[in-house]
LUMMAR-570733 format. One record per residue (C-alpha): residue number from 0; residue in three letters; chain; z, y, x. Coordinates in pm, 1 decimal. Each point is the difference from the previous one (the first is absolute). Layout:
! residues N
seq / type / mol / z / y / x
NUM / ALA / A / Z / Y / X $
...
//
This chain:
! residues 324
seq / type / mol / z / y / x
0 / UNK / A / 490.8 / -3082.5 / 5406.8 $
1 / UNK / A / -172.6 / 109.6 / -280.9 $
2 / UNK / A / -358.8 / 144.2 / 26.8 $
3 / UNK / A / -29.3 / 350.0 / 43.6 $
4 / UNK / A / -248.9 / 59.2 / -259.3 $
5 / UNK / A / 289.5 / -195.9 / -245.9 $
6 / UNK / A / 232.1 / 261.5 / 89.4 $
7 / UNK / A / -214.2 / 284.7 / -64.4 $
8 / UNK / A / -52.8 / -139.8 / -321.0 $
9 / UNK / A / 357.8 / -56.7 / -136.7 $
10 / UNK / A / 25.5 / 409.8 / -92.5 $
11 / UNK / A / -265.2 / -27.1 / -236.9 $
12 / UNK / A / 49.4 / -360.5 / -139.9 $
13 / UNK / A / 386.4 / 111.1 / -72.6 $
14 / UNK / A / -124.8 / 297.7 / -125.4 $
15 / UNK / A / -242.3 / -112.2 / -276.1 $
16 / UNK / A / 259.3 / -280.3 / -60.4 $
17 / UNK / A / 234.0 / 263.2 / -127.8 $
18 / UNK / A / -256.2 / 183.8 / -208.8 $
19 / UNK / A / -70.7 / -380.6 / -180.6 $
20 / UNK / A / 406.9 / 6.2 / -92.6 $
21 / UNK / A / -26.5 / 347.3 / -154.8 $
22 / UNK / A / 46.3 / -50.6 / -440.1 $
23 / UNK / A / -322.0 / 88.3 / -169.3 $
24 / UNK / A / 170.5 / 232.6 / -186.8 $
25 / UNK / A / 98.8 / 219.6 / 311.1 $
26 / UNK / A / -412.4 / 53.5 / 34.0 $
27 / UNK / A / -82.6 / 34.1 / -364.1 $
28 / UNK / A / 149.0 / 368.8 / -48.0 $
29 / UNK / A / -216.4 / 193.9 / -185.6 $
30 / UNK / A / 22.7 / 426.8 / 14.8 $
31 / UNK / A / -61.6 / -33.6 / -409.2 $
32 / UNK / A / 371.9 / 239.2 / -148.5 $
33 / UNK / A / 150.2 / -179.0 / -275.3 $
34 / UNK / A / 190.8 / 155.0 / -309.0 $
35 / UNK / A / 71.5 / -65.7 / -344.6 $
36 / UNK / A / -55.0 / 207.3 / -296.1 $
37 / UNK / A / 186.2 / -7.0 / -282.7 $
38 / UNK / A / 107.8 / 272.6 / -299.6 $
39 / UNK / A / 351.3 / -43.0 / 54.4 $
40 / UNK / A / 192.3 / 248.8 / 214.1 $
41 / UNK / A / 286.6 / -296.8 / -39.1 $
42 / UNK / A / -208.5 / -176.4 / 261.6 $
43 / UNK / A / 154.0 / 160.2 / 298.3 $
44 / UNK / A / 340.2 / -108.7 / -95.0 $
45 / UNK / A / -49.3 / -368.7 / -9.6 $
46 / UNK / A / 130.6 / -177.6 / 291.4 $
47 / UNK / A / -310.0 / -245.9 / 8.0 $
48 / UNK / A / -224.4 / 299.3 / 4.5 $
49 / UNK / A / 139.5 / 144.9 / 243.6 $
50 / UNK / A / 13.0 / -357.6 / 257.2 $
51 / UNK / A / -347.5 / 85.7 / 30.5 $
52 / UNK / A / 16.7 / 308.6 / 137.6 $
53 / UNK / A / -351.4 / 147.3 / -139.4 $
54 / UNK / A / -60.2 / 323.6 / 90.0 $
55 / UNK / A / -308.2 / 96.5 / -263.7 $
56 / UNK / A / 23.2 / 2.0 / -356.3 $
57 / UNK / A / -243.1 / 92.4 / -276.6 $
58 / UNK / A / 29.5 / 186.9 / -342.4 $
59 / UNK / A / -242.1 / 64.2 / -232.0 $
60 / UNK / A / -4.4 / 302.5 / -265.7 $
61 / UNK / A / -214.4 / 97.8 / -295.9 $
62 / UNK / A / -214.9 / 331.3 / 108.8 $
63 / UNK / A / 177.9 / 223.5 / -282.9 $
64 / UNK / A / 350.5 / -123.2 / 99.7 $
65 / UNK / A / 90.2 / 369.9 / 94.0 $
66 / UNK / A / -54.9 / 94.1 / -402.4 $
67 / UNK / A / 170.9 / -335.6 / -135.0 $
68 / UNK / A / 365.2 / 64.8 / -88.0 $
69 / UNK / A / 243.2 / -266.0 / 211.3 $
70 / UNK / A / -277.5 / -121.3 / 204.0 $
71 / UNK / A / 66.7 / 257.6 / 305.2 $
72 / UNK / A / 341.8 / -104.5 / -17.4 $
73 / UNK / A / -89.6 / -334.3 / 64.1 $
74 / UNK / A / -269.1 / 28.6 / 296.8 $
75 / UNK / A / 309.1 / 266.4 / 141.3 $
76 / UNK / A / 270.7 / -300.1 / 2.6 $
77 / UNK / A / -317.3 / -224.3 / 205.5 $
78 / UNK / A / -12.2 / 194.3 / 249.3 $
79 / UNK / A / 301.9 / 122.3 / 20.2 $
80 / UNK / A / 134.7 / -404.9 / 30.4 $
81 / UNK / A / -265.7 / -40.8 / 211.5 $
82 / UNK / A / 102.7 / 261.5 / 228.1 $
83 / UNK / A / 332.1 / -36.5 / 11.9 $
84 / UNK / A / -110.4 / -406.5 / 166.1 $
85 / UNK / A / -263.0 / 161.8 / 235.7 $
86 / UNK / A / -296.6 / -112.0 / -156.2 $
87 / UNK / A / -338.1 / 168.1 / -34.0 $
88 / UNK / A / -134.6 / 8.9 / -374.4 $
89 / UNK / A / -347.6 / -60.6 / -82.7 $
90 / UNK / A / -68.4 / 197.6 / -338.9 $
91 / UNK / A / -264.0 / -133.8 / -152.3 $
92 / UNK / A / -148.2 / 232.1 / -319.5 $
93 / UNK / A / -140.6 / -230.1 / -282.3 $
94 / UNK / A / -108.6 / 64.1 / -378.4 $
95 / UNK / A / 262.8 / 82.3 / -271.6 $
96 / UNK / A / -182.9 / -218.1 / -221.1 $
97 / UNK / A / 41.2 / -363.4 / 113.4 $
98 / UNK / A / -237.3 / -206.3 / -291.9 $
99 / UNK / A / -241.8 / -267.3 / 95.8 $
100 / UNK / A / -203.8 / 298.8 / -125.6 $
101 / UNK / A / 88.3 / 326.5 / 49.7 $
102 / UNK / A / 97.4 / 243.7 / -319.8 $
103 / UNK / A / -33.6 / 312.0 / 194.4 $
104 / UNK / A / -260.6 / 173.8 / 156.8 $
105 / UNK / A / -37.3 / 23.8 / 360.3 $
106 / UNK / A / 179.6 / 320.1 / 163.7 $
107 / UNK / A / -201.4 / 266.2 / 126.2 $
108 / UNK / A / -32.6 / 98.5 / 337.3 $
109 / UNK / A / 213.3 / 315.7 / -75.4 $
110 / UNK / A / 255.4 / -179.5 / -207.1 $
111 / UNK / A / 67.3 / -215.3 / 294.7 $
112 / UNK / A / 3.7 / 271.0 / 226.1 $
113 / UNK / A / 266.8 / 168.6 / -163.3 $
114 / UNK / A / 239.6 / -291.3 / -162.3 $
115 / UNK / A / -45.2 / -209.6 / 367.8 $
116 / UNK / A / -10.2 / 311.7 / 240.2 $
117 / UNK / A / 341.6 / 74.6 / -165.8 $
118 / UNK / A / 90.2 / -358.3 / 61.4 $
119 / UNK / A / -47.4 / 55.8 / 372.6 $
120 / UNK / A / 173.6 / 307.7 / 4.9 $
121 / UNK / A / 296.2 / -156.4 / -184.7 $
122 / UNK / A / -13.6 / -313.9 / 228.9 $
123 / UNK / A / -122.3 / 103.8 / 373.8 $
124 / UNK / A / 304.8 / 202.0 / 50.6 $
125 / UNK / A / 202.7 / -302.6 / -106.6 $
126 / UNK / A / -169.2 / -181.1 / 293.0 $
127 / UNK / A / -262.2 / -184.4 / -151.9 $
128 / UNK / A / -294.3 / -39.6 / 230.7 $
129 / UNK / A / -193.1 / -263.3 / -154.4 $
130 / UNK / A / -213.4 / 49.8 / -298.8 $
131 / UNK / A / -237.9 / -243.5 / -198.8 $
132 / UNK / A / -310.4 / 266.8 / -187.3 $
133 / UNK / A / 12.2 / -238.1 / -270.5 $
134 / UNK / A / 106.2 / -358.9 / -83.3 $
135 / UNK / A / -246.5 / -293.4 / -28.9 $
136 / UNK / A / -279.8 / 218.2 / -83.5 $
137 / UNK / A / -228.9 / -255.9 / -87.7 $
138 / UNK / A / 210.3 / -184.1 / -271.3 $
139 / UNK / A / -47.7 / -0.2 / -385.4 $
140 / UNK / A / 252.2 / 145.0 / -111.5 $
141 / UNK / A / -31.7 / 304.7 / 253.6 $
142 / UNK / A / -193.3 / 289.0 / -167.0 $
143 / UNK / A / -206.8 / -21.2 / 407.4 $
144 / UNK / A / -145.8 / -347.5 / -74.1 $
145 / UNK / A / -338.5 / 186.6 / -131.6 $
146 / UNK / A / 52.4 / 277.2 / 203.5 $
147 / UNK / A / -15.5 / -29.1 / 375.1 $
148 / UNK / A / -130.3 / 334.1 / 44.1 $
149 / UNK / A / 331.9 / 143.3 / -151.7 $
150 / UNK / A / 205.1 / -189.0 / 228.6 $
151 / UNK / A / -193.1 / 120.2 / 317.6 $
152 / UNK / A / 68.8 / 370.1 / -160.6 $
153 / UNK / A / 351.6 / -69.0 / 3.9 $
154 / UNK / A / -4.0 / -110.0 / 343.4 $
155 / UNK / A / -139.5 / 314.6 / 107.6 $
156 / UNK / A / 204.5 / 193.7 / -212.2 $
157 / UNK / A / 304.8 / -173.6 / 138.1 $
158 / UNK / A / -120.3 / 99.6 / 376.3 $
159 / UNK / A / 60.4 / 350.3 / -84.1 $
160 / UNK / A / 374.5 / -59.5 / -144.6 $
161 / UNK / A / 250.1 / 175.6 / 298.4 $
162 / UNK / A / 109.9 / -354.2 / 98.1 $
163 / UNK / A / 71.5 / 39.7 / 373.4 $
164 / UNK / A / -24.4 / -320.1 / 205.9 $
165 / UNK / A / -24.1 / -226.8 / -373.2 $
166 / UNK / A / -252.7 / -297.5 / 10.1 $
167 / UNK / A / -206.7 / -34.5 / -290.0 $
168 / UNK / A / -127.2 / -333.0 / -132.8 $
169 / UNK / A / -319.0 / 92.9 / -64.7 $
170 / UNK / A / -137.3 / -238.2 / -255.6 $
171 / UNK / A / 211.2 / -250.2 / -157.2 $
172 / UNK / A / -134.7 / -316.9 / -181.8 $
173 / UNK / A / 39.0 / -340.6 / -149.1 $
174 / UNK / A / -159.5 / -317.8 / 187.8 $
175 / UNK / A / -199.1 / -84.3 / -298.2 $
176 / UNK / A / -367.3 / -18.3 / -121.4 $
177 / UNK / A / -222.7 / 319.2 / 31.9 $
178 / UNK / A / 255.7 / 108.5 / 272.9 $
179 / UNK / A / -256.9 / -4.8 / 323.1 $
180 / UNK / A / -239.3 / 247.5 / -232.6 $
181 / UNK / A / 325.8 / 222.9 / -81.2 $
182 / UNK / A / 60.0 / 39.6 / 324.6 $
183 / UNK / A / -366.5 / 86.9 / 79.9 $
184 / UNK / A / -50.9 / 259.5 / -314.5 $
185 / UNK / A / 342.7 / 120.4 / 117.6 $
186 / UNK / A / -124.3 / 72.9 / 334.2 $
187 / UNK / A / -291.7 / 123.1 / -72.4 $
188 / UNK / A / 126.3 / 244.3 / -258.0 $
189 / UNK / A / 260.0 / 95.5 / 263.1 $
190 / UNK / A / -248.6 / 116.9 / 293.9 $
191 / UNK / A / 83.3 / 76.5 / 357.9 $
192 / UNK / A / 366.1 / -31.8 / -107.7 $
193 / UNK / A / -20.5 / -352.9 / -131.7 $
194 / UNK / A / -174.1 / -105.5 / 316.2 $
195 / UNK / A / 276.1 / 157.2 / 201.5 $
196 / UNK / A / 258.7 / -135.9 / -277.2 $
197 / UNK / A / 321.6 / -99.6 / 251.4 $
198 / UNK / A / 169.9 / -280.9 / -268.1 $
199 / UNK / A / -98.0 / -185.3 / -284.9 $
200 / UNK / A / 221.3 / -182.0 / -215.1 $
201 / UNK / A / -94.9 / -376.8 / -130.3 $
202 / UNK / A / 245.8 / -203.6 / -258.2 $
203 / UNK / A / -173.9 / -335.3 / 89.2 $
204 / UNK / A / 251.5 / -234.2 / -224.6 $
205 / UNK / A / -293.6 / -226.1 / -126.1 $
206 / UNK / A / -29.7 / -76.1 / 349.1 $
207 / UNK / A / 366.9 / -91.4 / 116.4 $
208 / UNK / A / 32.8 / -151.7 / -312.4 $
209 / UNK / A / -291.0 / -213.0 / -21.3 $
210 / UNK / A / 1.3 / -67.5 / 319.4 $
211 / UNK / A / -360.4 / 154.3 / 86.2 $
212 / UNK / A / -130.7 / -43.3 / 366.0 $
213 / UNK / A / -338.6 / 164.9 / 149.4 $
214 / UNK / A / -179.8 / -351.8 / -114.5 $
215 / UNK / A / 122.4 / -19.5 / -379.1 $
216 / UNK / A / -53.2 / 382.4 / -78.0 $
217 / UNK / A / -231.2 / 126.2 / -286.5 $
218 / UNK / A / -100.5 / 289.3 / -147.8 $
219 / UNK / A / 279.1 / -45.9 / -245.4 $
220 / UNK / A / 259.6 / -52.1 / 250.1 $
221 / UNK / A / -108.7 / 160.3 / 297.2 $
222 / UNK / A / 261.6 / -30.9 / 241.7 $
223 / UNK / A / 97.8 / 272.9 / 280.4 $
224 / UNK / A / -309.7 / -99.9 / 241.1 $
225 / UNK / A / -225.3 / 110.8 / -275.3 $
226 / UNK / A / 182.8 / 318.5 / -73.9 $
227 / UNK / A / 37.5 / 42.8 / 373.0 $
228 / UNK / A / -418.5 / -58.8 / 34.1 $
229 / UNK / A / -46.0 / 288.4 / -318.1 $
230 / UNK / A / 197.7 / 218.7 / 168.2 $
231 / UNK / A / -166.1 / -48.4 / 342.7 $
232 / UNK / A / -370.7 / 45.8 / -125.2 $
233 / UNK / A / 129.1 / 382.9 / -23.9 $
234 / UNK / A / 298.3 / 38.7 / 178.2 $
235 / UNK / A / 85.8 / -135.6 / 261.7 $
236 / UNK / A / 348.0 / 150.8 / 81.2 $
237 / UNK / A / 217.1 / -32.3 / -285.3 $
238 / UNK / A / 278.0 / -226.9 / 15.8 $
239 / UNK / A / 144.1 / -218.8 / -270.6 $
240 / UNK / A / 335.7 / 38.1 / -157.6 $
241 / UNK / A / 75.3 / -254.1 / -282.3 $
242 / UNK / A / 171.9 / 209.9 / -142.5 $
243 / UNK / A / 74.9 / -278.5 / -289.3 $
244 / UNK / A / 40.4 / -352.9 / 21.3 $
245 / UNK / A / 208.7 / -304.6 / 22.5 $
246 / UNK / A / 45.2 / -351.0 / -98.0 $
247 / UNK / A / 101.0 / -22.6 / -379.2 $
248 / UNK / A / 232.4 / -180.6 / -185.6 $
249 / UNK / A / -189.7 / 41.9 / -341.0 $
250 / UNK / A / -281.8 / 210.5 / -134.1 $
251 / UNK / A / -160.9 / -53.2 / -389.6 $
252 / UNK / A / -224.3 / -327.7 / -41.5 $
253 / UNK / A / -103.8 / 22.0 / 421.0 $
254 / UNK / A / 318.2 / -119.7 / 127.1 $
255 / UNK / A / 217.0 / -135.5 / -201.0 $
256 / UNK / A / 425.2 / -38.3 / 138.9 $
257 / UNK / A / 57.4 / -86.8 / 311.7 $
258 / UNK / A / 222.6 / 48.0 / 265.6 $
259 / UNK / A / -72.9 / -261.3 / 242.4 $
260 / UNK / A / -413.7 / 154.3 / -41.9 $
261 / UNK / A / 123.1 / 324.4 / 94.1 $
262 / UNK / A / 175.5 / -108.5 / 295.5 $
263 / UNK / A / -350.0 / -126.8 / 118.7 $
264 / UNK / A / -193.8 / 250.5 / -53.2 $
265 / UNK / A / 248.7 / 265.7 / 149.1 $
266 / UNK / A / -70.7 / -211.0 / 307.8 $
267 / UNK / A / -395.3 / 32.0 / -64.5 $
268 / UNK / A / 68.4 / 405.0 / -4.4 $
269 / UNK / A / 124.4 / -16.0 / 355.9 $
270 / UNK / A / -267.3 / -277.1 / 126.3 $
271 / UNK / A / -250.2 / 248.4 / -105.9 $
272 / UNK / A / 129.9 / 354.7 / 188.6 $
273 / UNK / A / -5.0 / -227.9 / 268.1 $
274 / UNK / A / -344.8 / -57.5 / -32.9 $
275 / UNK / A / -121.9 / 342.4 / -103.1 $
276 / UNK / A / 280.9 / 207.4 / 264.3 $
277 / UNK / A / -298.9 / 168.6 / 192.9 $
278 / UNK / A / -86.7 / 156.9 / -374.5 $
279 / UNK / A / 344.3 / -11.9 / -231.5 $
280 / UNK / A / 264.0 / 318.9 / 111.6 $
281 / UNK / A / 251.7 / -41.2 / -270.0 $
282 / UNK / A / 125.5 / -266.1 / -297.9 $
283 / UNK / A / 183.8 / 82.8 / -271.8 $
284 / UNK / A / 153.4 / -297.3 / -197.8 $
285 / UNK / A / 46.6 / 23.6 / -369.0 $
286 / UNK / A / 264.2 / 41.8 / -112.2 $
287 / UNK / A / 373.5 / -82.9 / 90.2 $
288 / UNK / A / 164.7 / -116.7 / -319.7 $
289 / UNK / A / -139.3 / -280.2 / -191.7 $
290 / UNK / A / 33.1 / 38.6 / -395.3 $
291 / UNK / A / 85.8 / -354.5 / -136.0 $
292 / UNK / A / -356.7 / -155.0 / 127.3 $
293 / UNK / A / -170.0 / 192.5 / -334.6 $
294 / UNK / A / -377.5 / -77.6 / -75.0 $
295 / UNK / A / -54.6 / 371.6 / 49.0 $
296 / UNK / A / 70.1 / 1.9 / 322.3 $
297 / UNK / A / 232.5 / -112.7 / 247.4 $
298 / UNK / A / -1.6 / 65.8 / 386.0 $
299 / UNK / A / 328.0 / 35.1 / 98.1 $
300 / UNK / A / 161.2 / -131.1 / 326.5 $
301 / UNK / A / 362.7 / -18.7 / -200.1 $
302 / UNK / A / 80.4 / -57.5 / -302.9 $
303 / UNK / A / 144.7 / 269.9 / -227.9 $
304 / UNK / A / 344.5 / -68.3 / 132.7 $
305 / UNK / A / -131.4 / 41.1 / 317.5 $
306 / UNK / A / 30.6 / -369.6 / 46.0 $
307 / UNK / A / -274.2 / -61.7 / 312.8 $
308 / UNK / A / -303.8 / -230.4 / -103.4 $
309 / UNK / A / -169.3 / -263.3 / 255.8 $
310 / UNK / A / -285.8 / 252.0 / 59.1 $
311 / UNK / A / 301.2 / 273.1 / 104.0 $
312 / UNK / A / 110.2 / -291.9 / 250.2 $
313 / UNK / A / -394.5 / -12.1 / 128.5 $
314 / UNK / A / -56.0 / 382.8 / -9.1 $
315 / UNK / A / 335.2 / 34.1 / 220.2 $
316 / UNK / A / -122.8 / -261.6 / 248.4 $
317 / UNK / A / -350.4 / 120.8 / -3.0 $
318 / UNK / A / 123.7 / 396.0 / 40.8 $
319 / UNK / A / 130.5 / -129.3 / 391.8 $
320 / UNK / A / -415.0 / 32.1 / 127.0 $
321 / UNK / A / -89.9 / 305.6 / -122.8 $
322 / UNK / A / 95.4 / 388.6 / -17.3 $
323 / UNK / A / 215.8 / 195.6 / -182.0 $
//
């Protein structure tokens, strides 16, 4: 007969047997929600967009889109698409002067009062909830870059907009060099609201596409634990949204054509929300539709055809361990 104490045993051995024989990938979910953003309303319509059943989407629009003739029209057949496939829109407001240096002056608090309060008005009843103050604030070629202070004011001019239940990305930036003393001017500038500042937005593409961990990070390339630290030193609620990112196919001199690259670093994307979960909400991949693998830039997941790429066949796979 077998001992007693044996016997006693066997629940516990069988049951930590069965937890060995569990896949790592059933324990490596991760609560980070996935979407894609892309300018194309087309999107919804594709069959391979629509295998991945995403449930976020993002769209960005200049601040004086309301005066430009056509360009309502455009953000109205978004989210219109959008809604029509159940899926929440992130409207992201950016310059209307996209230079390496900007050609027009900043707006002025009023101006974007009135041309992005009418946005909101246009948009909220539409259904849009989720609203970006400004887009990569911290960039060149956004009239912001020298002006944190502005961008705070817009934050807390966007607080008063009538935007019932809407979350607000904060702050929005670019994971590159001077970014962890943008964030702190930002903050700063911002007050109590900046401290209490509920999301803040981080394209960290140098970082998924140069591969940067906690141990190769610099000032130039800072990485999201970085961010994550300037952030923390004062605020220490605000959750990150990266609100754009992705593995590209090609972009300028930095990254010059390739598919197979992209495929890898789509992967690195996903290692690192799995990392960072307790900190990232939300991911936005940009964009959709690939443009021929251009030097300008080319993130796509398809091809123009709508042809899938290898990194659509990782970001599918990838999609199974984490929110929609």
């Amino acid at each position: 007969m077998q001992p007693l104490v044996n016997r006693r045993l066997l629940p516990s051995l069988l049951v930590a047997g069965l937890l060995l024989m569990v896949p790592a990938s059933a324990t490596a979910k991760t609560n980070v929600a996935v979407g894609i953003g892309d300018q194309s309303p087309k999107m919804f319509s594709e069959a391979n967009w629509k295998a991945l059943n995403l449930k976020k989407t993002r769209f960005f629009v200049e601040w004086n889109t309301i005066d430009q003739e056509g360009e309502p029209a455009k953000a109205d057949a978004f989210v219109a698409a959008a809604r029509a496939a159940r899926v929440s829109v992130l409207m992201h407001i950016s310059t209307d002067d996209i230079n390496s240096t900007p050609r027009r002056p900043l707006p002025s608090n009023s101006a974007y009062k009135s041309k992005v309060g009418a946005l909101v008005a246009r948009y909220r009843p539409q259904g849009v909830k989720d609203w970006g103050v400004w887009n990569e604030a911290n960039h060149k070629s956004q009239p912001t870059a020298r002006n944190p202070k502005r961008a705070a004011q817009f934050y807390k001019t966007f607080r008063n907009f009538k935007c019932s239940r809407c979350k607000i990305v904060a702050l929005d930036v670019l994971d590159q060099a001077g970014v962890e003393k943008y964030i702190g001017s930002w903050i700063k500038a911002a007050g109590s609201v900046g401290k209490k500042a509920k999301i803040i937005g981080v394209h960290n593409y140098s970082q998924v596409n140069r591969r940067i961990t906690e141990k190769n990070a610099s000032s130039r390339y800072p990485g999201v634990a970085r961010i994550l630290k300037a952030i923390r030193k004062r605020n220490t609620v605000a959750k990150l949204w990266l609100t754009e990112t992705g593995g590209l196919a090609s972009f300028g001199n930095a990254f010059k054509c390739d598919r197979s690259r992209q495929a890898n670093r789509t992967k690195y994307m996903f290692d690192l929300i799995k990392k960072y979960d307790r900190d990232i909400e939300r991911l936005y991949s940009y964009n959709y539709f690939g443009n021929g693998c251009t030097p300008a830039f080319d993130g796509g997941l398809v091809e123009e055809n709508g042809t899938p790429r290898t990194a659509y066949n990782t970001f599918k796979s990838q999609l199974k361990n984490t929110r929609r």
